[in-house]
Each structure stands twice: as C-alpha cells, then as structure tokens.
FIFILUM-490919 format. One record per residue (C-alpha): residue number from 0; x, y, z; residue in one letter. Coordinates in nm, 4 decimals, padded with zeros to 6 digits. Layout:
SITE    n         X         Y         Z  res
SITE  NUM         X         Y         Z    A
...
***
This chain:
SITE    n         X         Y         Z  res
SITE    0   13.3526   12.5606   02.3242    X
SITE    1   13.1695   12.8093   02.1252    X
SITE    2   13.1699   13.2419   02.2318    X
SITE    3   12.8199   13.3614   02.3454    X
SITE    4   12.7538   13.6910   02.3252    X
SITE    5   12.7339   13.8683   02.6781    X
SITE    6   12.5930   14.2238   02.7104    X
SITE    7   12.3785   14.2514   03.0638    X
SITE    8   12.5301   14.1492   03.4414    X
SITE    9   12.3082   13.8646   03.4239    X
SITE   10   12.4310   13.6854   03.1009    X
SITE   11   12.7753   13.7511   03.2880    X
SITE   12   12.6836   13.6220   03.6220    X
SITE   13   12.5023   13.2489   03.4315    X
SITE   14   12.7980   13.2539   03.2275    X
SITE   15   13.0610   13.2253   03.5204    X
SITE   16   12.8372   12.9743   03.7121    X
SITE   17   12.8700   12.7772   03.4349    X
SITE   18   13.1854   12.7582   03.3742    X
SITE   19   13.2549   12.4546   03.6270    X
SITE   20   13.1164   12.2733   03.3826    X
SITE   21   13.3177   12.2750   03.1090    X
SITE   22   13.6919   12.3736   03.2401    X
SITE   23   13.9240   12.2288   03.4771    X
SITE   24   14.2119   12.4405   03.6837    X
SITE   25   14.4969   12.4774   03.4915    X
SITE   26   14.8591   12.5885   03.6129    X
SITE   27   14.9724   12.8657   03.7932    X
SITE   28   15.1909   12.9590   03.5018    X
SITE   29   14.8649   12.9750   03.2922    X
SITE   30   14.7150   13.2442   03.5369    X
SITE   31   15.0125   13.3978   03.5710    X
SITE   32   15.0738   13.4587   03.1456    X
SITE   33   14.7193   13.5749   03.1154    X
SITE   34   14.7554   13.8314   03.4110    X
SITE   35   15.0931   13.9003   03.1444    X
SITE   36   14.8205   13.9390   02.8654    X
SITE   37   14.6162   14.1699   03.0525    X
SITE   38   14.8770   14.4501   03.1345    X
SITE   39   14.9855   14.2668   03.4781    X
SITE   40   14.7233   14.4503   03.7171    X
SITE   41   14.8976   14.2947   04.0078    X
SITE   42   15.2166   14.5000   03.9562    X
SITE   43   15.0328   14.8285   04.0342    X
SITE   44   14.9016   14.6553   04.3345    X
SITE   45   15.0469   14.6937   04.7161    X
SITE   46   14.9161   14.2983   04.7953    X
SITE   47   14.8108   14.1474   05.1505    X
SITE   48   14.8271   13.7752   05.1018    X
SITE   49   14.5824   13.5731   05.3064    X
SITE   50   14.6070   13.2151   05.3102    X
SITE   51   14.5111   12.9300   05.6149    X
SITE   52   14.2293   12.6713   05.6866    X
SITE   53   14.0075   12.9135   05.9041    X
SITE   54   13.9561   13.2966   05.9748    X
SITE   55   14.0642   13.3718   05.6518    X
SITE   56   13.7894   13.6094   05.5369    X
SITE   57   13.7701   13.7654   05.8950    X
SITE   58   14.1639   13.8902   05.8758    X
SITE   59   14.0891   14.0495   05.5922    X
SITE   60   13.7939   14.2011   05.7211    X
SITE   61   13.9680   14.2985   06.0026    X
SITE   62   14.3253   14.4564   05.8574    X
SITE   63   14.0635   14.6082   05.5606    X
SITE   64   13.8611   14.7827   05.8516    X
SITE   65   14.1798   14.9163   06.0838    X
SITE   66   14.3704   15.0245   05.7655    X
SITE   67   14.0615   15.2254   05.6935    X
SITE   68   14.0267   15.3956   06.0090    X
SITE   69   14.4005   15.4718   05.9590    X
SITE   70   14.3275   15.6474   05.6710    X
SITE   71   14.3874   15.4028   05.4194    X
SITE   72   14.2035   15.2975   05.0888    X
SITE   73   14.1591   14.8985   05.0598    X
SITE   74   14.0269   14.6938   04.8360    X
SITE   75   13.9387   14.3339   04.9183    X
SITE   76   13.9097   14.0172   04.7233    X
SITE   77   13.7508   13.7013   04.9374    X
SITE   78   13.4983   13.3678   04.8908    X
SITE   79   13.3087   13.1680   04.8972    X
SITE   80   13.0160   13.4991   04.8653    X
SITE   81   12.7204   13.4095   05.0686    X
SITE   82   12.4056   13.5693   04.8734    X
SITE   83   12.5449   13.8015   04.5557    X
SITE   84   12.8693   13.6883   04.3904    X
SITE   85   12.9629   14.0754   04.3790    X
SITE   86   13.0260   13.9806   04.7912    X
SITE   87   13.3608   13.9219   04.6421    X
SITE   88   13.5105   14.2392   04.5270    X
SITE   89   13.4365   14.5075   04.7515    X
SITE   90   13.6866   14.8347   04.7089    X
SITE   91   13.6086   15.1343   04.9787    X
SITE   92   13.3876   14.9108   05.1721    X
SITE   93   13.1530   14.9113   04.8723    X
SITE   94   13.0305   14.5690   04.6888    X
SITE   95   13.1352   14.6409   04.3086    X
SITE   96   12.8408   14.7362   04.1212    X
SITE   97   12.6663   14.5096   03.8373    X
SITE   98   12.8282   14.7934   03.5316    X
SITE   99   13.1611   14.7298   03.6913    X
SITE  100   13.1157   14.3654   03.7037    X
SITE  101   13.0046   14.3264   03.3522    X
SITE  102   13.3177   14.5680   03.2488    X
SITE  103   13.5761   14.3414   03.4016    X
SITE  104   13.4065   14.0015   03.3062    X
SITE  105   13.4234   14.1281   02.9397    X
SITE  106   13.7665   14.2612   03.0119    X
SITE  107   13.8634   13.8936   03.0617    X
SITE  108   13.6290   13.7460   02.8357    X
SITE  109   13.7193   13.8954   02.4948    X
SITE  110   14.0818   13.8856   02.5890    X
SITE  111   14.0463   13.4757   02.5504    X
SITE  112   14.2147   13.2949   02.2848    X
SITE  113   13.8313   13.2453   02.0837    X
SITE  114   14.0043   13.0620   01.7942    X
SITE  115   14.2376   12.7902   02.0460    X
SITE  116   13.8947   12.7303   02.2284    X
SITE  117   13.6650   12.6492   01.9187    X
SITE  118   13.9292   12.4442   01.8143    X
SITE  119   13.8984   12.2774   02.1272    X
SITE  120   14.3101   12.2966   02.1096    X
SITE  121   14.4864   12.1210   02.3918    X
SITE  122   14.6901   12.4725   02.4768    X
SITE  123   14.3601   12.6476   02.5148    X
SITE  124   14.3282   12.8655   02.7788    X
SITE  125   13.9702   12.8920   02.9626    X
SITE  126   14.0149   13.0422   03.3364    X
SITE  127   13.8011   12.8242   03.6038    X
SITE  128   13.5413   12.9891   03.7931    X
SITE  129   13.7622   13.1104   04.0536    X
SITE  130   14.0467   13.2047   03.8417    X
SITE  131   13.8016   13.4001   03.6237    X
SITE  132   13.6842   13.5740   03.9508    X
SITE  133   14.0546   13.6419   04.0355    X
SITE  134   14.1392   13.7767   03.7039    X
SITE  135   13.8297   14.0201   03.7433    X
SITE  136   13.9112   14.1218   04.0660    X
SITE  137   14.2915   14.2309   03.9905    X
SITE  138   14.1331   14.4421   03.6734    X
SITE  139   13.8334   14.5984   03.8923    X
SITE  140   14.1134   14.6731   04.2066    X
SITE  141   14.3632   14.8593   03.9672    X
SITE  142   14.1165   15.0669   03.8132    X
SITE  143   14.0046   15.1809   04.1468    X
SITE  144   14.4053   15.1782   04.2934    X
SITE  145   14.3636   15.1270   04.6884    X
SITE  146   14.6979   15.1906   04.8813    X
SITE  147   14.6313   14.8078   04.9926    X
SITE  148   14.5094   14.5023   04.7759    X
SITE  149   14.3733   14.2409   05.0354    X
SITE  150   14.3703   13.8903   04.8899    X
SITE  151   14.2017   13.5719   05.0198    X
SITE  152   14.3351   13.2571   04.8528    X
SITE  153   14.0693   13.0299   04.7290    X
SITE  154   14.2079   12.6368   04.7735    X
SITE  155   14.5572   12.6146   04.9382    X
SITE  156   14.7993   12.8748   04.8658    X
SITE  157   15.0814   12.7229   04.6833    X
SITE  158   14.9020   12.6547   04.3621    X
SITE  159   14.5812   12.9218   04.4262    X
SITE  160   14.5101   13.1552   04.1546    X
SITE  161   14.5519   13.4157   04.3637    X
SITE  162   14.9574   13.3483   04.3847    X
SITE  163   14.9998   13.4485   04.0321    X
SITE  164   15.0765   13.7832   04.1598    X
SITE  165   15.4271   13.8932   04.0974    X
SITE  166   15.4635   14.0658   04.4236    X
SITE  167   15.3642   14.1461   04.7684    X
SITE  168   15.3689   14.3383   05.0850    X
SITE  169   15.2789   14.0648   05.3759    X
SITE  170   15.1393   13.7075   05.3730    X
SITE  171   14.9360   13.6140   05.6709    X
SITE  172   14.8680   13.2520   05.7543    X
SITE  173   14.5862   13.1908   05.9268    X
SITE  174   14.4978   12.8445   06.1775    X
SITE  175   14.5709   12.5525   05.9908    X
SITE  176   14.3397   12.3055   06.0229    X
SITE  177   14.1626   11.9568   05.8449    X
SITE  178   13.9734   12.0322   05.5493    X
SITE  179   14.0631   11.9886   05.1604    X
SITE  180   14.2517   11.6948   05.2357    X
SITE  181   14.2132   11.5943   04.8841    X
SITE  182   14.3756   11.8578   04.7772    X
SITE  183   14.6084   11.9300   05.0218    X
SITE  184   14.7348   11.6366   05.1767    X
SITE  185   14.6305   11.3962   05.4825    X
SITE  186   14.8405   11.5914   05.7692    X
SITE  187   14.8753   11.9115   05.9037    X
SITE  188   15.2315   11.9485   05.7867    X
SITE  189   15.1358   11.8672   05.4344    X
SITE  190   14.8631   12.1062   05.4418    X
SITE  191   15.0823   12.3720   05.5976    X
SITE  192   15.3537   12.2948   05.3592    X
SITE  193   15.0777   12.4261   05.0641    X
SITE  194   14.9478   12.6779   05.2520    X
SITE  195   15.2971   12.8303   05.3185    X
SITE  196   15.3434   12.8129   04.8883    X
SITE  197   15.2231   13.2166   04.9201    X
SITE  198   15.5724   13.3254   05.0886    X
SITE  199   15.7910   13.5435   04.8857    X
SITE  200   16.1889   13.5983   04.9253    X
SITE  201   16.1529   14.0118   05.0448    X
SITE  202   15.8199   13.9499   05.2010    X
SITE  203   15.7514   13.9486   05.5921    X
SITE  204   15.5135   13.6804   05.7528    X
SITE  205   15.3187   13.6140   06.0189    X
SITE  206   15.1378   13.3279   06.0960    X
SITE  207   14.8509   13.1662   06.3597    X
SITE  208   15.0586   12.9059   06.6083    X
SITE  209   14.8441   12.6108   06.5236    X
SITE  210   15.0631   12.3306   06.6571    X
SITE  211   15.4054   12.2789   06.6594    X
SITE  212   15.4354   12.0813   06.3299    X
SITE  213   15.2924   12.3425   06.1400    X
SITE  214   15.5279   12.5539   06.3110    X
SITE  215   15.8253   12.4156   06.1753    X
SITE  216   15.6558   12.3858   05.8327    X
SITE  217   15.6586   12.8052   05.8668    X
SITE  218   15.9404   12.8647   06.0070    X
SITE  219   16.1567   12.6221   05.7565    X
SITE  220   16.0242   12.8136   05.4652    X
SITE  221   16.0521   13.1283   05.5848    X
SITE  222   16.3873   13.0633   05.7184    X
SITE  223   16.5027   12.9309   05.3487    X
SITE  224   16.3531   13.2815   05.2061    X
SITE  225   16.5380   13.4556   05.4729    X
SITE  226   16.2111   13.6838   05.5699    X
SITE  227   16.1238   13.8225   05.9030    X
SITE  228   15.8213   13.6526   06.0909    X
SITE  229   15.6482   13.6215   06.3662    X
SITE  230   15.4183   13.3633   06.4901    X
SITE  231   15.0391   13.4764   06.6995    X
SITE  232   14.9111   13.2645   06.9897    X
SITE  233   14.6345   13.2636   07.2179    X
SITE  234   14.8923   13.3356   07.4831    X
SITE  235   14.8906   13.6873   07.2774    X
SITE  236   14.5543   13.7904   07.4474    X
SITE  237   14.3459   13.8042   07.7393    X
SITE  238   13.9556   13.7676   07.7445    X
SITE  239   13.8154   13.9993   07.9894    X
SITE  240   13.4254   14.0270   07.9188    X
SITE  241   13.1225   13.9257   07.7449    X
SITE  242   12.8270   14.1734   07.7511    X
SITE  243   12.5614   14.2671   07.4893    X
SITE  244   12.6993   14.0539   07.2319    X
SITE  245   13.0511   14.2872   07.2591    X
SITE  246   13.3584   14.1165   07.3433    X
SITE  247   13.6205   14.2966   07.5628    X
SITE  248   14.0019   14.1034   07.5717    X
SITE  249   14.3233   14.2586   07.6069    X
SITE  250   14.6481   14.1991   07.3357    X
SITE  251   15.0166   14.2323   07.3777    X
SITE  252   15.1417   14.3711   07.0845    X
SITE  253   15.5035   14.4570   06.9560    X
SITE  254   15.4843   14.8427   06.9543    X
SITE  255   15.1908   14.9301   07.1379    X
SITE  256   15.2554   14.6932   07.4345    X
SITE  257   14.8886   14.5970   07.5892    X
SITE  258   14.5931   14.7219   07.3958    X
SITE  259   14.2233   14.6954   07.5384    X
SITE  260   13.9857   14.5472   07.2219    X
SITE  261   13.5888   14.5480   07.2045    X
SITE  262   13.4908   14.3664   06.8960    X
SITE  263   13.0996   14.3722   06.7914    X
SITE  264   13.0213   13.9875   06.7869    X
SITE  265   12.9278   13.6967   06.9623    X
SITE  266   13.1887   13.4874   06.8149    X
SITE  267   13.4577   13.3717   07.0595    X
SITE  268   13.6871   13.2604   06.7906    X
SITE  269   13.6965   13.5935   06.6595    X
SITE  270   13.9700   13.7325   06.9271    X
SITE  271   14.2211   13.4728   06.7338    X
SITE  272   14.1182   13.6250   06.3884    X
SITE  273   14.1337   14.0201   06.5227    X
SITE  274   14.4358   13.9399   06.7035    X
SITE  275   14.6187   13.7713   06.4186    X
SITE  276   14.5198   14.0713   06.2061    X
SITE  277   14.7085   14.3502   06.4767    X
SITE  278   14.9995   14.1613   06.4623    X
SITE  279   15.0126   14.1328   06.0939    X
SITE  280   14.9336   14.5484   06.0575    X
SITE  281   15.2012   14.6215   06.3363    X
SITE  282   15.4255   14.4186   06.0630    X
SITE  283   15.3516   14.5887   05.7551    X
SITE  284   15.3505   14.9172   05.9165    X
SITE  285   15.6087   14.9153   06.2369    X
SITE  286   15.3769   15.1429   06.4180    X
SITE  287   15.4786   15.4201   06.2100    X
SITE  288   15.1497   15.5674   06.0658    X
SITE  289   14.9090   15.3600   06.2326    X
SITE  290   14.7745   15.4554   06.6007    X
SITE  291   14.6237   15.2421   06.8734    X
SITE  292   14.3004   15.4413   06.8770    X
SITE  293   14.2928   15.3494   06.4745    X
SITE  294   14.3092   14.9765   06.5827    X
SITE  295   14.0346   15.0199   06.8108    X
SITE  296   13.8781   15.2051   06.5938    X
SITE  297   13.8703   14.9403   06.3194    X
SITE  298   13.8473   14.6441   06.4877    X
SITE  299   13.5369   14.8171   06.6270    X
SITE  300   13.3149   14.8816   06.3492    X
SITE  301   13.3992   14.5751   06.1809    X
SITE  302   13.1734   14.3537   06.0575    X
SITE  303   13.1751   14.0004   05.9160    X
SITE  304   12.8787   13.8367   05.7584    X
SITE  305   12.7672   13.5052   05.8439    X
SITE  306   13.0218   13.4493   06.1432    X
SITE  307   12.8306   13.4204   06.4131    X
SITE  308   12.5902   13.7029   06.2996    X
SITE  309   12.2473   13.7765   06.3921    X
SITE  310   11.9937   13.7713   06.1159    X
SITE  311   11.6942   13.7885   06.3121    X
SITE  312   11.6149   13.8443   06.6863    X
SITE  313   11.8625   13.5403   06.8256    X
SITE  314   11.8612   13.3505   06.5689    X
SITE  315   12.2252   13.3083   06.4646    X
SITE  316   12.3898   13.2036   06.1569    X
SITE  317   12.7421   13.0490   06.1540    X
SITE  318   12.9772   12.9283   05.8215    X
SITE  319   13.1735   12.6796   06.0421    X
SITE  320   13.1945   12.3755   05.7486    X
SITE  321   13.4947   12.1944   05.9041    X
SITE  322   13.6038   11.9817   06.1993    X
SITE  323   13.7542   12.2988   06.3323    X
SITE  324   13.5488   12.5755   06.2555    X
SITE  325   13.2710   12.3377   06.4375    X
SITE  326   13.4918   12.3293   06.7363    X
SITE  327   13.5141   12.7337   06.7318    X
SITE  328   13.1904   12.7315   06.6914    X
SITE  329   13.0406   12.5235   06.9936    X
SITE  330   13.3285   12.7047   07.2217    X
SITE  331   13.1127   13.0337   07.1406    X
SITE  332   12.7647   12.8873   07.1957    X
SITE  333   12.9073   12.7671   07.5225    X
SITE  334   12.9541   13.1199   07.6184    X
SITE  335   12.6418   13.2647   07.5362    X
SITE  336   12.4653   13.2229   07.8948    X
SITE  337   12.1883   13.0295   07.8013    X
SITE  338   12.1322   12.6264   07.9312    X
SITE  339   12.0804   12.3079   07.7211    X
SITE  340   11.7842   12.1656   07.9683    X
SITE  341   11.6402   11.8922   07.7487    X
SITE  342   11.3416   11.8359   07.9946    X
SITE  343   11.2322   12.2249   07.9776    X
SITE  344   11.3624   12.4068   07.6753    X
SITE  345   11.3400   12.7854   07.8451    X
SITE  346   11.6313   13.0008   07.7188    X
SITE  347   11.7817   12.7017   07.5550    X
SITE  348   11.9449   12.6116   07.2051    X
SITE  349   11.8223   12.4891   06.8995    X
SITE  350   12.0353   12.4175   06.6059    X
SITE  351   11.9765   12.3755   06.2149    X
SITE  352   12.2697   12.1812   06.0714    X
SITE  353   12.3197   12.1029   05.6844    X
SITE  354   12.6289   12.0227   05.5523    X
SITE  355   12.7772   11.9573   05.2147    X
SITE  356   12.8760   11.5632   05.1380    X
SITE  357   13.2676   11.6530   05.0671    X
SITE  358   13.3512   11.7351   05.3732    X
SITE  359   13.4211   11.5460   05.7461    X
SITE  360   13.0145   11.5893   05.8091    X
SITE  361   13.0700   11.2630   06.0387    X
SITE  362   13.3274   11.4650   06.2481    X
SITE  363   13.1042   11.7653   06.2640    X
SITE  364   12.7980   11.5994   06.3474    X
SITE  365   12.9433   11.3971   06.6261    X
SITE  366   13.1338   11.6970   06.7936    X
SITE  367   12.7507   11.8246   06.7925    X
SITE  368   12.6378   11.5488   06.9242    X
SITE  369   12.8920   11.5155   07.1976    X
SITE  370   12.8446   11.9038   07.2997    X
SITE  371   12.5333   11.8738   07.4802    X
SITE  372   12.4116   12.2270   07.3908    X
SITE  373   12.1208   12.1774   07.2376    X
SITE  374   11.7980   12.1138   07.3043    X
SITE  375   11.6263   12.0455   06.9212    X
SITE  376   11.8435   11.9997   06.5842    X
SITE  377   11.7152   12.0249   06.2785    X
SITE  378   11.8631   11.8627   06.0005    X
SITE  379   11.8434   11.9680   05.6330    X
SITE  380   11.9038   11.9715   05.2809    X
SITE  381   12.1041   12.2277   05.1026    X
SITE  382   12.0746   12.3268   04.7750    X
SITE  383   12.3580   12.2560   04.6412    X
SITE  384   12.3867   11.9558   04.4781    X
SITE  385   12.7098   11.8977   04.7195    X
SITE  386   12.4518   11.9268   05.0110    X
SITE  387   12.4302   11.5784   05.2296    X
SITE  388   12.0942   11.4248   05.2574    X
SITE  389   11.9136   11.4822   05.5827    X
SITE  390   11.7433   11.1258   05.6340    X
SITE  391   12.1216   11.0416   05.6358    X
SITE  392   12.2213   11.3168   05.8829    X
SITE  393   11.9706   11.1768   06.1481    X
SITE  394   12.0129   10.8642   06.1216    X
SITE  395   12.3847   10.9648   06.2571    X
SITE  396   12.2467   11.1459   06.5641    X
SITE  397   12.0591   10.8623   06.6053    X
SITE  398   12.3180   10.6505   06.5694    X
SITE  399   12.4283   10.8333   06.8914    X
SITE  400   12.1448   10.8631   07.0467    X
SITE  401   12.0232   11.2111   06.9330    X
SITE  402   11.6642   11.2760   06.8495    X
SITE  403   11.6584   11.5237   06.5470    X
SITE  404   11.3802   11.6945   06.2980    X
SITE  405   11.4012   11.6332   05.9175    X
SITE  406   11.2890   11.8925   05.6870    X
SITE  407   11.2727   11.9041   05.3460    X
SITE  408   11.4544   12.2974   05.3025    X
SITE  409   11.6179   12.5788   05.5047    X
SITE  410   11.2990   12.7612   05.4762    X
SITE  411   11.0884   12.4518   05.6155    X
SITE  412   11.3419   12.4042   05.9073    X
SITE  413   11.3859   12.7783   06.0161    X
SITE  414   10.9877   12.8233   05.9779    X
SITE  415   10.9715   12.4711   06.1986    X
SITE  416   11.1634   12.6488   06.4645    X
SITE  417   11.0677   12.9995   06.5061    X
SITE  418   10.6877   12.8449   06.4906    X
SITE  419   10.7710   12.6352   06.7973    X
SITE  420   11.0212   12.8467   06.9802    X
SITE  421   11.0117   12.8446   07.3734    X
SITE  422   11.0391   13.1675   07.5316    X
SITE  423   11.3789   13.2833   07.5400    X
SITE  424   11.5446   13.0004   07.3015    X
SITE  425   11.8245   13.1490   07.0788    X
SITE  426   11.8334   12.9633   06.7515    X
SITE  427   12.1758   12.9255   06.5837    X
SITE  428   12.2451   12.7427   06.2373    X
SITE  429   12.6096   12.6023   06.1139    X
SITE  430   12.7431   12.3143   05.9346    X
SITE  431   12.8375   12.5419   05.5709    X
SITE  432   12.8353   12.8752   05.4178    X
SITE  433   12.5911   12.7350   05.1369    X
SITE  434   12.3642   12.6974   05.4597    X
SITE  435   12.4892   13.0799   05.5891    X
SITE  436   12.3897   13.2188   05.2709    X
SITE  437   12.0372   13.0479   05.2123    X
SITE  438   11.9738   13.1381   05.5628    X
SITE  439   12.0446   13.5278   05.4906    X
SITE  440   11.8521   13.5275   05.1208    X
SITE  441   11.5433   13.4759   05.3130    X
SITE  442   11.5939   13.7116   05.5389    X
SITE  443   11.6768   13.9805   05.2922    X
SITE  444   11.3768   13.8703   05.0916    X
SITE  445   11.1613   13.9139   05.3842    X
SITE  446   11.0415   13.5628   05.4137    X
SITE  447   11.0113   13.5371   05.7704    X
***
C-alpha cells in the first residue's frame, strides 16, 4: 500500500471510501494502541456508550437533544450517514465542516506507520473505514470538548471500534433484535452477550427489556461488574394521542414520577427510543441538574432523519433494514388513519421497498406482504452493490400472491408513484438506510 498525497475534503472523503478495499478490521487492542499514539482523545472525554440492534441513533439523538436543553454541550458520533459522511460527527448540533474533516483525517493519516504499510508488513496497522471514522471523531470531539461524548457503536459492541475508549459515564443498550447474525451469533442471547461487551466495572447501565433471555444476558454481566442498572419496558409508558403527526404518551420515571411527552414524529416506535433515553439521563444525572421541563423540552425539538420523516408532502421515508425495525415500522403505518382498500386506492398506502442482499430481505418482504397495508409496492434497486435485485424481490410477493411494480432506480420508482398518486395516498419507503438516503439526495437536489 503506497501514501497518496491528500490536500482537499474530497481526496479525503474518496480516500476513506476506499479503504474497504484494501484493509480488513483488526483488533480492539490495535484501535486501542493507536488512540495511545494519538494522545488518547478518549481520556478527556465524558463518554455515553450506545450499543443495541435498533433505536440506536435515535437515543442518541434524543439524550444529545435533552442534555442540550439542560444546558449541556454534546457532541455525537453515529452511522451509517444517510447523504454526507460528515452526518457522522456533529458537535453543538452542527455537522463538522469539510476544513475540520480534512484536519482530523490527516491527523490520523500521517500518524500511520508509512514504512510497515509499503512494506506490506504483517504488523501493519491500516484502520478500516469505520475505525478510521472513529479515530477522527475522538480527535474532532476533543478539540471541541463537549461536557458529553455520545457514541453509537458501529457492529456489536464487544469488539466495535468504538470500545477502545478507556472510560465511560453510562452504556445504554438498546432492543436487541436479529440482524448481523454473522457476526454476532444465531440467538438473541449470543447477540446480547456481544452487545453487552461495552459494560465497564464503575459504569451504570440501562438497557431496553427485549425478552427475557436477553435479560439475563444483562443482568449476568452487569451483576459480575457489580454496576447499578436498570432495565426500560413498554410497561414504562402510556400512549395517549396521535394528532398532526405529534405523539402525546405519558412515562413513569424514577425521580420525576409521571411525565407528559409530545415527540414531533409519526413514528410509533419512537416512544421506546425517547423513553429509553429519560431513563438513561435520570441515571447519569439522578435528577440533580436536569428538570422535567428540560426533558420536554428536548425530547420536543428533536429530530431524527430518515425515521419515519417526511421528505415531501406524505411521502415518508423509513431506515427499518431488519426483521424488527420492519415490524416497528408497519405498527406505525397502522396508525396513521388512512385504509389499505385495494379496489379504490383513496387515502391509501403505497410503498417503495429495496433492500440490501445481506440481510433477512425474505423476512422483511413477507411481514410486508402479510400486513395488508398497502395498496401498490414498488420494488427497486439500490445502488449499492449490496442492493438485492428487484425482478427477484417480486417474484417473492408474487410468490405470495402480491402484485408489485419493478423499476429500474429510486428515482424511476418515486417518479412512478407521485405521477400516479390517488388523491389523498401517503407514500412511505423502507427496507434500508442506503434506500433512506437516496430517497433524501433527491430531494435535497430538487429532483422532484
């Protein structure tokens, strides 16, 4: 592997998208000695670990929006991005800007072991894409030292780049569900068992109450670190109303008994994310500096792209890419007061679904199939070259009896749509965030 010389944000940016092609993941240990080699950044960090199958990126959202209204400064670190890979690093709610970018990535970059790499040496170091991300992000964060780090993990927990950091303040698990399996193992306990690898002796949990075999999984570990935990339920809150794409639900909490919640979205699933997230503030901070009216407040004004989130006038665009992100998402649509009439398609449903080929797409499609909701699907591409072919994708909902469209791109299928739209028909899309984020480039780029 030969040095090329980087000077602009956009020989930085090609240069990290192609580094999946020439480097592997290494160790923990690795990440760990060359966050050593670059003056430990972590250390000077206050860190919010975020690990879990689903809702990941939304508890950070969340915590980062009610620690703000609290006063706080936050800076977040979260993936997959959806349109700009600077998505990822965003410190006082601001995306980090291309000079910044190109100052960390050469941070990292010229601090590589040149010589070991030419040499093509066996203990050569190269980060992967995401641990190259990672690194930047913990360089970017302490130069602009938040009172909180937030960090997503990536893949797992146990082995993620992210839990090279030497210490923390909180680690949040998140609902554990089937995806990875490669990775992670082939049951729920396994993939618990990796995802509860970001616990630290000193370090206070919290985690989603997925089932009770993940439940032991958590409360085993945390039990052999001898931490304090607590474990978030939908018995936690109360739905109380749907109006104007606002939801209204009600949450027993530890020091503020019953809170009333409004959250801007038309994503169901969201009460489990926000609700997860005020439990895990009232444990870093004991209700000490924090008010209710801050957690209102927050939880509020935030705002999560590509869950659930209208891009144009109903049309809706969701990053469910799993078995049970799918099943969040249909329980929403199921809310949204519109009916699935296939003989008269007034204020009904249509759907674009794409998927990537790695993933339970067979599981997804059928729980679409089996829903009922929707009048047309659409089936697509994506441009990835991990996206599942769409001849193959209807000939599944054909398989069960499903009548779909094929179109050759996202821009095809949403122009297909809108063109034929009946009067009052929301269009939603799901299936992957590759899908999210192609869906919201157009939009910004004013293609429709």
């Amino acid at each position: 592997m030969k040095k090329k010389s980087v000077r602009t944000y956009g020989e930085a940016e090609e240069y990290i998208y192609s580094i999946p092609r020439f480097t592997s993941k290494h160790t923990i240990e690795d990440t760990r000695a060359f966050l050593h080699s670059l003056g430990d950044p972590d250390r000077e960090l206050k860190i919010i670990h975020v690990a879990g199958t689903n809702g990941k990126g939304s508890v950070c959202a969340y915590l980062r929006c009610m620690l703000e209204a609290a006063g706080y400064r936050t800076a977040v670190f979260t993936s997959p991005h959806l349109v700009d890979i600077r998505e990822r690093f965003v410190a006082d709610g601001e995306m980090i800007s291309r000079e910044d970018f190109l100052h960390c990535f050469l941070e990292v970059y010229e601090r590589l072991d040149w010589e070991a790499l030419e040499q093509d040496r066996p203990d050569a170091y190269h980060p992967s894409f995401f641990e190259f991300l990672f690194l930047m992000g913990m360089l970017y964060f302490r130069k602009k030292k938040p009172d909180y780090c937030i960090l997503e993990t990536g893949l797992g927990g146990r082995l993620d780049a992210t839990n090279a950091v030497s210490g923390k303040e909180l680690a949040v698990i998140t609902h554990i569900g089937r995806d990875h399996m490669q990775y992670l193992g082939d049951t729920l306990e396994q993939i618990a068992a990796e995802k509860a690898g970001i616990l630290q002796a000193g370090v206070p949990a919290v985690f989603w109450d997925t089932c009770a075999g993940t439940d032991r999984v958590f409360e085993k570990r945390a039990s052999e670190l001898g931490i304090p935990y607590c474990f978030v339920s939908k018995e936690d809150y109360t739905f109380s109303n749907f109006m104007n794409k606002t939801i209204d639900f009600s949450l027993r909490t530890r020091y503020y008994g019953y809170i009333s919640l409004i959250l801007h979205t038309a994503a169901f699933y969201q009460m489990e994310n926000a609700a997860l997230a005020v439990r895990a503030l009232e444990m870093l901070d004991r209700g000490r500096t924090v008010t209710q009216q801050q957690i209102r407040t927050g939880l509020a004004a935030c705002f999560w792209a590509g869950r659930m989130e209208e891009v144009l006038p109903e049309v809706y665009v969701d990053g469910a890419h799993n078995e049970d992100g799918i099943r969040a998402f249909l329980e929403s649509v199921a809310e949204d007061g519109k009916c699935a009439g296939r003989e008269a398609r007034q204020n009904g449903r249509s759907l674009l679904f794409g998927v990537v080929k790695d993933k339970d797409y067979f599981s997804m499609a059928k729980a679409v199939a089996d829903s009922g909701l929707f009048d047309r699907i659409a089936v697509l591409p994506l441009r990835s070259e991990r996206g599942r072919n769409a001849g193959d994708l209807e000939k599944l909902f054909a398989g069960w009896g499903v009548r779909c469209s094929v179109f050759e791109s996202t821009a095809a299928a949403l122009r297909g749509l809108l063109s034929d739209r009946a009067a009052g028909e929301r269009i939603y899309a799901a299936g992957s965030l590759y899908l999210a984020g192609e869906i919201k480039e157009l939009v910004r780029d004013d293609k429709f």
